[in-house]
C-alpha positions, 0 to 999 in steps of 0.5 A, spaced: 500 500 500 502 506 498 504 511 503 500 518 502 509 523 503 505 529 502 501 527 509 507 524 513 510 531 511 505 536 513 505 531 520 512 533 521 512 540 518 507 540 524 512 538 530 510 531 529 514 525 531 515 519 526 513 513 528 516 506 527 510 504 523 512 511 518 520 509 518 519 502 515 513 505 510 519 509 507 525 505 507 519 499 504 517 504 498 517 502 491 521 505 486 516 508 483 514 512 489 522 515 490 520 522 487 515 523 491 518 521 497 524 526 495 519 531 494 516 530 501 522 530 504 525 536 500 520 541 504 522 539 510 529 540 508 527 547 505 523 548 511 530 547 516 535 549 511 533 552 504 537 553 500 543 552 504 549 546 503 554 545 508 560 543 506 565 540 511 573 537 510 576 532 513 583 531 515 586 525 516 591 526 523 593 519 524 591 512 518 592 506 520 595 502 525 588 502 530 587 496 534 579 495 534 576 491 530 569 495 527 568 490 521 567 496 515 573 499 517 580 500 512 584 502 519 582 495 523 586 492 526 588 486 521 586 489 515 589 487 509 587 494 505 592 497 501 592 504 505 595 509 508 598 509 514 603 514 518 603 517 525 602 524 526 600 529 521 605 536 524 601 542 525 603 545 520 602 540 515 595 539 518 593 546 517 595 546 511 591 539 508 585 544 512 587 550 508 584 546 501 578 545 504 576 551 507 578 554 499 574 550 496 567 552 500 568 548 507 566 552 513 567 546 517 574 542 518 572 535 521 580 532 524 580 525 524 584 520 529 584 513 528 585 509 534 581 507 540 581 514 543 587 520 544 591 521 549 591 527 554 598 529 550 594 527 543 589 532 545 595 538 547 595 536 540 590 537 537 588 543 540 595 546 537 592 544 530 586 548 532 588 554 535 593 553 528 586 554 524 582 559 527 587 564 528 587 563 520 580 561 520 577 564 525 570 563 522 570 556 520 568 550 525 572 546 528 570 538 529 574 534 532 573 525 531 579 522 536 575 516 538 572 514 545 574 520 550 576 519 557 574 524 563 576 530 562 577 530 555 572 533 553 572 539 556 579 540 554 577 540 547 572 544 548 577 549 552 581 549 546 576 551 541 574 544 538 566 546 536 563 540 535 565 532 536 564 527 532 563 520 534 557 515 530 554 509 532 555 507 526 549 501 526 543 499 532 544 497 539 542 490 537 547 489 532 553 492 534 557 485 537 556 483 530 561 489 528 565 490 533 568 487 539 573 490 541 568 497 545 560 497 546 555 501 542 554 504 550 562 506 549 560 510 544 554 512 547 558 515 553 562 520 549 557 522 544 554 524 551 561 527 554 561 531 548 554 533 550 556 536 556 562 540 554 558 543 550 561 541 543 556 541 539 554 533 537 555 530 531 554 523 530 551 518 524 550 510 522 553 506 516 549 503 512 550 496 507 552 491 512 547 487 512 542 491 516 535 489 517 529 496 515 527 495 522 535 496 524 536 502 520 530 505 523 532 503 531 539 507 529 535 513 526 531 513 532 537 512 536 540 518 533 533 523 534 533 521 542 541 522 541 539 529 539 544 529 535 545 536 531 548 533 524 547 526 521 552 523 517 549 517 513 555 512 511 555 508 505 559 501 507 565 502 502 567 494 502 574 494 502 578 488 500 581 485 506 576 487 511 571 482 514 565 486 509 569 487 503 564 483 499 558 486 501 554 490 496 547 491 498 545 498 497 542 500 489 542 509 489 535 508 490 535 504 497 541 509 498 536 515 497 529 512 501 535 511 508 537 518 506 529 520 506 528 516 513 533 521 517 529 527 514 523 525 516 525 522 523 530 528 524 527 534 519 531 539 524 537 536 524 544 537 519 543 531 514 550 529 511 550 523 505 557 522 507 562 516 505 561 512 499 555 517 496 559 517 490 560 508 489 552 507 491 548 514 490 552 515 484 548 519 479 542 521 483 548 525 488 545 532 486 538 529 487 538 527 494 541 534 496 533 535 496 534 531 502 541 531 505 543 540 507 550 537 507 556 534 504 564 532 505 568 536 500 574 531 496 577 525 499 575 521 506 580 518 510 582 513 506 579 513 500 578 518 495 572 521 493 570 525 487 573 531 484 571 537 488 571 541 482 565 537 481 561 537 488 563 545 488 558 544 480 553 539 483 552 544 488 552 550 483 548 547 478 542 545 483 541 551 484 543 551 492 547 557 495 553 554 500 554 555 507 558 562 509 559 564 501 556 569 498 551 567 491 555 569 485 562 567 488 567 563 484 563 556 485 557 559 480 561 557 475 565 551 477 561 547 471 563 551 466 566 547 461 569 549 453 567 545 447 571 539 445 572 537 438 571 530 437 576 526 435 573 519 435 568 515 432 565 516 425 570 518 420 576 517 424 580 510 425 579 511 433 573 507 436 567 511 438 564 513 445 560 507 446 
């Protein structure tokens, strides 16, 4: 049976709560349907967000060389992916990797750790980075990812500057022993919330493509609303060869987009970023779901590339959205802009054609 979007929008638009039953009807849609789940989502978007993106840059610190042991991850302990790996970045040559970022449009700098959790002189560290930053920055936020924090640290990053913390529950509490077991999904609990009380700014998201069963997805969504957490990244699984997920591709772009569209009506009010892997699942539907999704990272993740920021920056541009902290008609409105190429190949050549 079909599900009346307009509806379920108009509840939401209204203060309502997505119940459990309304999150299984829009990730159990029919292909048919996604436009009109895509437009019913984009005016809660529109409503929260207009026509504002959020673009956010990470900076690998530290690859690799982590010793827990989260299934998805390239940076896992026995993984066998072919990554970077390297210790500290120096200060000045993470300012430097941030410096790109905020060129190209981003108006939050997300730095990233691999590991368990920081010490208190990886926190010194860290809060000579973002001092770093800010003083050439002052206007850009600072996220800080280092893994689980123990007492205090918190409060030591927020003294330093750090504006928000990132740390993902990456799937439901029901599923978490089958992804790792080297911490629990009440670990991280605990540091989303310590970030809370610093008064850092929460950001914390999921994974999808693991295997995850609707009602999963639906109990982590919910999960992150009763987190309150302020920005949402939607992970799409990038399955690395030599991690135990390697082999796992079970998202299609419109699977990809329906969880897009469940974050929006389960948390309208809340930054929703597609993240990691848009560009291997959502693939050409990536301008479409920016009428779900207010938020976006720029360039390369932490161990794997995206795709080419120039084309992000038009892709942003050519939909007709305004980036956050720019001012409209900046250099990025013609980011797409392309001359003519003469065609070399095909009829009348010896070269073979474009198909």
């Amino acid at each position: 049976m079909s599900t009346d979007f307009a509806a379920l929008a108009d509840q939401q638009l209204a203060g309502g709560t997505l119940t459990t039953d309304q999150a299984l009807a829009i990730l159990r849609s029919r292909d048919e349907e996604l436009l009109d789940l895509v437009a019913a989502g984009a005016r809660l978007r529109r409503s929260h967000f207009g026509r504002l993106v959020k673009v956010n840059y990470l900076v690998n610190l530290k690859s690799g060389l982590c010793p827990e042991d989260c299934g998805y991850c390239s940076q896992r302990v026995g993984s066998e992916a072919p990554i970077l790996k390297y210790s500290w970045l120096k200060p000045d040559q993470a300012v430097d990797q941030a410096s790109h970022g905020i060129q190209g449009g981003a108006s939050r700098v997300c730095l990233v750790a691999s590991g368990r959790g920081p010490s208190n002189r990886d926190i010194e560290r860290v809060g000579d980075i973002v001092g770093k930053i800010k003083a050439d920055h002052p206007q850009v936020e600072v996220c800080a990812c280092l893994g689980l924090l123990k007492t205090g640290q918190a409060d030591a990053l927020r003294e330093a500057g750090v504006d928000a913390y990132n740390h993902n529950i990456n799937t439901s509490e029901s599923r978490y022993e089958e992804i790792c077991s080297t911490h629990t999904y009440a670990d991280r609990v605990e540091t989303i919330d310590a970030a809370k009380h610093s008064g850092m700014s929460a950001c914390s998201g999921l994974i999808v493509g693991m295997g995850e069963s609707d009602e999963e997805i639906v109990e982590a969504i919910f999960a992150l609303r009763a987190l309150d957490s302020d920005s949402i990244p939607v992970n799409f699984l990038m399955p690395f060869e030599g991690t135990p997920l390697g082999q796992d591709w079970n998202l299609t772009p419109q699977r990809a987009m329906r969880i897009l569209a469940l974050a929006r009506f389960a948390c309208p009010d809340r930054e929703v970023r597609m993240a990691g892997g848009r560009e291997m699942h959502l693939r050409t539907l990536q301008p479409l779901a920016l009428h779900l999704a207010n938020s976006l990272f720029l360039g390369d993740y932490l161990t794997s590339q995206g795709q080419a920021a120039q084309d992000d920056l038009a892709m942003i541009a050519d939909g007709g959205w305004q980036i956050v902290g720019q001012v409209p008609g900046d250099a990025t409105a013609e980011a797409g802009l392309t001359h003519p190429v003469i065609r070399e190949r095909g009829a009348g050549t010896a070269v073979t054609a474009n198909a």
